[in-house]
C-alpha positions, 0 to 999 in steps of 0.5 A: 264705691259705698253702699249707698253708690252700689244701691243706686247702681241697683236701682237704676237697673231696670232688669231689678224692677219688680213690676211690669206696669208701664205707667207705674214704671215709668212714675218710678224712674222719675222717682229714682232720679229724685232718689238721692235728694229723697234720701237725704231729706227728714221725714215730713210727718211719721205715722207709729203703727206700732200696736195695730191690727193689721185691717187697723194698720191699713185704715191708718195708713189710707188716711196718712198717704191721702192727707200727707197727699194733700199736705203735698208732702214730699217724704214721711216715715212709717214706723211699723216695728221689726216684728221680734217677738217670739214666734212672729213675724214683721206682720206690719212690715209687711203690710207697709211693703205691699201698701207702698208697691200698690199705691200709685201716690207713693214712690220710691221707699227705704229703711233709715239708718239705726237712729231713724228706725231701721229695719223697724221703719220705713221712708217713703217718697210721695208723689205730687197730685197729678 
C-alpha cells in the first residue's frame, strides 16, 4: 500500500473529518470520491500571494474562488509560501487553510508534490455553481 492508497483510506474515514455541518459533510464526501481524478488533474489557474498582507491575501483570494467559480474551474493552485524566514510562521499558509475550511464553493485541498510547490502551496478543488 502507498502513501497516497493510505491518504485515501484516511479520507475516507468519517471519524477524521473535522467538521460537523452536515451539508458541508455531506458536499465533502461527494468531493472525496472525485478526489483521486482531482489529484491528478493540473491546476487550472494559480493565484501567488506571495509578498501580501494577510487583509491583502484574503481580498485576493475572494476574488480568485468567485471568478475561478464562474470560470467553472474545477482545480487551482494557491501559492502562499512555507512562512521559512527567521522568527515567522507560514502566516499566509495559514490563512489559506482557514479560507478553503470555511468556503462552501471550495473542496477537497492538498499540497503538490516538491515540483509543484509543496508544503509552499496548496491544491484545491472548486465546487460547481449550485
Amino acid at each position: 500500500m502507498n502513501f497516497g492508497d493510505i491518504l485515501s483510506q484516511w479520507e475516507r474515514n468519517p471519524q477524521n473529518r473535522r467538521f460537523q455541518d452536515k451539508d458541508r459533510l455531506q458536499d465533502d464526501e461527494a468531493a472525496l470520491r472525485e478526489a483521486p481524478s482531482i489529484k491528478q488533474m493540473r491546476p487550472q489557474a494559480h493565484l501567488d500571494l506571495h509578498q501580501k498582507t494577510q487583509d491583502d491575501a484574503r481580498e485576493a483570494l475572494e476574488q480568485f474562488v468567485s471568478a475561478c467559480v464562474r470560470r467553472r474551474l474545477r482545480k487551482v493552485l494557491i501559492i502562499h509560501g512555507k512562512g521559512n524566514h527567521p522568527g515567522s510562521e507560514a502566516v499566509l499558509a495559514k490563512l489559506v487553510q482557514e479560507y478553503i475550511r470555511t468556503d462552501p464553493r471550495l473542496g477537497a485541498s492538498g499540497h503538490p508534490d516538491a515540483r509543484g510547490g509543496g508544503s509552499g502551496a496548496t491544491w484545491v478543488a472548486v465546487k460547481p455553481p449550485a
